[in-house]
N, C-alpha and C positions, 0 to 999 in steps of 0.2 A: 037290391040296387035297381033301381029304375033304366029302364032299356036308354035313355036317354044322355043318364049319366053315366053309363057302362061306356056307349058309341064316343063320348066325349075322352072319355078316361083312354081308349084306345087309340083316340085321334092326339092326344096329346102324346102318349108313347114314340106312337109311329113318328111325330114331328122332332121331337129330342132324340131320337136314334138315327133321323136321317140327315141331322145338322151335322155338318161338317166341320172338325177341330184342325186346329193350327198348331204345332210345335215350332218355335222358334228359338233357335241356338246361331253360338260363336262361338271356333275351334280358337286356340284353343284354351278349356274352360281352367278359370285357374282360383274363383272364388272358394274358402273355405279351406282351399289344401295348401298348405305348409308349403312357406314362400322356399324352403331350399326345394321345391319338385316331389314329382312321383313317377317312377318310372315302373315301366310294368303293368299300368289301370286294367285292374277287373272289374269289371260290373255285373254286380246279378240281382231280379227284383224279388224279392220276397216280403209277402204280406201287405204290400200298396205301397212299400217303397224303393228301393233301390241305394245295395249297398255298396262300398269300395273299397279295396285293397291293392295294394301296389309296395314299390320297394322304393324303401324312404330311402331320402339323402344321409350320410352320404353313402355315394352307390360303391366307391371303387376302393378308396382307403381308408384304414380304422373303422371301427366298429360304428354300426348304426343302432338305432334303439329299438327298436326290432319290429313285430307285422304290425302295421296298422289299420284299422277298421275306419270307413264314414258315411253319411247315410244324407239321402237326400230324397226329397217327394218331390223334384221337379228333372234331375241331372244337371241343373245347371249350376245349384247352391248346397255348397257340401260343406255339411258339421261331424266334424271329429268325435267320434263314438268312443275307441278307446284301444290302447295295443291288447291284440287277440295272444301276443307273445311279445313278452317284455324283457329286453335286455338284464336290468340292474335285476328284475327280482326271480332269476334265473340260477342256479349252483354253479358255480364257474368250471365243476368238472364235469357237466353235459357236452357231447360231442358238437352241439349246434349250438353257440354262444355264442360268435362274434360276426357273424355278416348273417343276411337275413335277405333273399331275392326273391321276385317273382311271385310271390303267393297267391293263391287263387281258394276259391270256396266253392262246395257243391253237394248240392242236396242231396243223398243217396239212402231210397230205405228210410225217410223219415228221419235222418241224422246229416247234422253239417258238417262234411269233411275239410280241413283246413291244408291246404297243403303250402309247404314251404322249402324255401333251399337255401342249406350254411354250411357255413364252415368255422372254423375255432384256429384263431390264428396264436392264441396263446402258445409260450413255452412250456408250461407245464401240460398240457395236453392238448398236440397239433393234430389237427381233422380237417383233410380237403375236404372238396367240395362233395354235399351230400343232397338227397332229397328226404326232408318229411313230414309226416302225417301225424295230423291232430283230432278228435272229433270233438262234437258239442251236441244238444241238445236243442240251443238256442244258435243263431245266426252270432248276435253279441257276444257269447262266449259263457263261461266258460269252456278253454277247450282241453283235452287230455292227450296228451301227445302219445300215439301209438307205435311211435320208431325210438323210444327213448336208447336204447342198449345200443342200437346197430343202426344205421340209413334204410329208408324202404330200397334207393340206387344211388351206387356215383353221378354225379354230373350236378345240373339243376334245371329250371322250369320243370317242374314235375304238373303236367296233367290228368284229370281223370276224364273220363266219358261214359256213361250208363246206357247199356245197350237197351231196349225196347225188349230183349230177352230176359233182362237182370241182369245182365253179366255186365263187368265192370272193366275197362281197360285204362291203359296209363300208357304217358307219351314222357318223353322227356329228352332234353340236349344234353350227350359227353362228348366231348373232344370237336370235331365238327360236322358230327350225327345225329338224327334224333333214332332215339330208342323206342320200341313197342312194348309191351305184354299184355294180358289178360293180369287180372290183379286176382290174390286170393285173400277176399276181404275179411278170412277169418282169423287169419294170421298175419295179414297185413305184408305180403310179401308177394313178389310180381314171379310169373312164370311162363318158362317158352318166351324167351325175351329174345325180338331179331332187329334186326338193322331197317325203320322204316323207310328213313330217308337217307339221300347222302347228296352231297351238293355236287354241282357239275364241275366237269375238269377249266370252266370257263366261263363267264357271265354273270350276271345278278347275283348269284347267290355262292360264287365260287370260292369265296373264302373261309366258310362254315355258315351252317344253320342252325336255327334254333327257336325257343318261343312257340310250340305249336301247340293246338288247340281242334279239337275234331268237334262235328257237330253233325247230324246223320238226318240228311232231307231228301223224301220223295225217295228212297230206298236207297241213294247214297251217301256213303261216306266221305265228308270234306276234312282234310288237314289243314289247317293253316300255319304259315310255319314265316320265318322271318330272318331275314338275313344282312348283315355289316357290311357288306362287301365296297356297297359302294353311297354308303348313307345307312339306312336303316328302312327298309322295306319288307313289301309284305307279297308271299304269294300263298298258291296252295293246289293241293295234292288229294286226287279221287279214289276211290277205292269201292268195290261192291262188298268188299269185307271188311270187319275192324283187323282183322288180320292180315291187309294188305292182300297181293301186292299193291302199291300206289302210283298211281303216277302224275306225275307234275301237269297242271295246267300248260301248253303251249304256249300261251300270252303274257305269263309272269313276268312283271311282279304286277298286281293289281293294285297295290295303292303303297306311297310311301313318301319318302323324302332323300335325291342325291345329297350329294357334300365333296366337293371337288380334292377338299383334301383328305378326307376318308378315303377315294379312291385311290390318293396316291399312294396312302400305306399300305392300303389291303390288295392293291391290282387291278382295281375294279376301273371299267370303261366308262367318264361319267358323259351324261346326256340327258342331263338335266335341264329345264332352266334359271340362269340362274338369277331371275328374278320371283321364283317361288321361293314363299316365303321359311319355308320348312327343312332344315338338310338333314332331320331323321324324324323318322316317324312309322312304328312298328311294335313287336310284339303283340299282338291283339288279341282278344280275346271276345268273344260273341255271346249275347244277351237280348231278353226281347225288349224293345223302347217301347215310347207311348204310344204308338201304332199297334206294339204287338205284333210289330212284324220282327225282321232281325239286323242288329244293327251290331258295329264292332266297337270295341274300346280298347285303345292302345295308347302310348304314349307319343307324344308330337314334341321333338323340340325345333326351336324356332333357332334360326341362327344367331349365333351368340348369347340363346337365353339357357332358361334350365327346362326341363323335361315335365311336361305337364297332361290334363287328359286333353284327349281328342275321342269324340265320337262320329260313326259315322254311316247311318241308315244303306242297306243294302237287299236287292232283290237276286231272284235265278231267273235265268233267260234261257229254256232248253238246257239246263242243266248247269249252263254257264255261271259264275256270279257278275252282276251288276252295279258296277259302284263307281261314285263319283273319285273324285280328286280329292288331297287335303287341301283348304284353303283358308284364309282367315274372314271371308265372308259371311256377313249374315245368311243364315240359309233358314230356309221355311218347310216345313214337313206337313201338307195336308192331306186329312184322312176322310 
């Protein structure tokens, strides 16, 4: 190659690397996904796309049809891939048959773990609330459920987290706690399981918590964790170990949505306003955007509508996190 067209080839590099991209979104996003909602949006990217799971309508009574998968190359337009776990072609004497919440997926060791939480509200065989574990080979599935006989634990949101060591831990909400362990991925069973979190006698989160999701930056451990109390908000909880102890951010709640009547059931102080447009907005779960920096994905519902995603780019300030408001604004992300 001629020195000439080498210096050119270089100067064209340098110029495409140093042009500057635009993401532009509007919370909150609801092309593609099943007009009855999603509650619960995970997102994670793998292989240049970005997929999605959450817990299909309906959330609260009768059976739902169970995890859903959907894939998108931009986040803004989402196509229905396929249920990772399907209600109707399920044996109706599986312990996890008829509700289906919160599922999340995670890459561990070169295998996709599916996690899920049900329960079997049949008569012939009743099963509270469980959490469990599927793997695959593939993202799209198929996946093999590894809790078929027994729950990996009671309760549900079941998370995992992969330490920079290998070692694997799991979070999860029962009653209105979240749970710890270390996970033992060979048996597929949690151990040395303590009390991570517990809500205060008062405030934000004083009704139960739940929803959390750890992610380990700059040598610490973040919790994020989410609470009803008075809407559906979000805060989170530090730690220099996956083994805690934790402790709550000061500032909480970092991002969410009041609801004045939510407050009045659950106790909660609201102090909102009540011209934002959002009175829940929570659970989240964290993934890298088109920045590749990190951003969350949780559910937003709007008042009086149904439960949809919301995304929403965030930084550390000395440790701190950094994040805007939910809003129904166009917003612009340049990198």
């Amino acid at each position: 190659m001629k020195s000439e067209h080498f210096i050119l080839l270089i100067s064209l590099l340098f110029f495409f690397s140093c042009r500057s991209r635009t993401f532009v979104y509007q919370n909150p996003i609801t092309d593609g996904i099943d007009e009855g909602g999603l509650r619960d949006c995970q997102i994670v990217r793998d292989c240049g796309r970005w997929y999605m799971t959450g817990t299909c309508a309906p959330v609260h009574v009768g059976a739902n049809p169970g995890v859903s998968l959907y894939s998108s190359s931009d986040l803004k337009h989402w196509k229905f891939e396929n249920y990772l776990i399907e209600r109707e072609k399920l044996d109706s004497s599986v312990w996890y048959y008829d509700r289906f919440w919160a599922p999340e997926i995670h890459k561990i060791k070169n295998k996709y773990y599916l996690l899920f939480n049900s329960k079997n509200e049949t008569k012939s065989y009743t099963h509270g609330r469980g959490t469990c574990v599927a793997v695959s080979k593939k993202i799209t599935g198929p996946y093999t459920v590894l809790t078929e006989d027994q729950e990996f634990s009671g309760g549900i949101d079941l998370n995992f987290f992969e330490d920079t060591d290998g070692k694997v831990y799991a979070n999860w909400h029962d009653s209105i706690f979240i749970y710890s362990a270390e996970v033992d991925m060979e048996i597929m069973k949690p151990k040395n399981i303590y009390v991570a979190l517990s809500p205060d006698s008062c405030g934000w989160d004083s009704a139960g918590i739940e929803g959390s999701f750890v992610i380990k930056h700059n040598g610490t451990y973040y919790m994020f964790y989410s609470s009803w109390t008075r809407g559906y908000e979000i805060g989170y909880a530090t730690s220099k170990s996956p083994n805690g102890p934790w402790k709550k951010y000061e500032s909480n709640p970092i991002y969410g949505g009041q609801d004045e009547a939510r407050c009045m059931k659950y106790g909660g102080i609201y102090s909102g306003n009540p011209e934002d447009p959002f009175g829940q907005v929570g659970h989240c779960n964290i993934f890298k955007g088109p920045d590749n920096g990190y951003w969350l994905s949780c559910h937003g519902i709007l008042k009086g509508g149904k439960p949809m995603l919301v995304i929403e780019p965030f930084t550390f300030d000395n440790g701190r996190i950094n994040i805007g408001k939910p809003t129904t604004n166009i917003n612009k992300i340049t990198w």
